[in-house]
C-alpha positions, 0 to 999 in steps of 0.5 A, spaced: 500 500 500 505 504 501 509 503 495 503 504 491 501 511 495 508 513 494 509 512 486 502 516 485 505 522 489 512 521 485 508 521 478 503 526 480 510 531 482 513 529 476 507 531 471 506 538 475 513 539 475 515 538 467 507 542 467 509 548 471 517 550 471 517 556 466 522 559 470 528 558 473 525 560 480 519 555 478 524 550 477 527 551 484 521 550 487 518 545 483 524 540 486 523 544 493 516 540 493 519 534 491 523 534 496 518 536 501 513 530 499 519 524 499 521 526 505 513 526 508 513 519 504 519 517 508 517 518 514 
């Protein structure tokens, strides 16, 4: 079950990550959310 969460967290990231940066600012913030999000899917 876990797995499966954490793999639609990860596709749902990456899809609005390559949607959303535009900028390089985007882009920063595209993989500080990433971050966030594997580091609430870790623990």
């Amino acid at each position: 079950m876990k797995r499966t969460v954490k793999i639609l967290l990860m596709l749902a990231l990456s899809s609005a990550l390559l949607s959303g940066c535009n900028t390089a600012r985007g882009v920063g913030e595209d993989i500080k959310a990433v971050g966030h999000a594997i580091s609430h899917a870790a623990s």
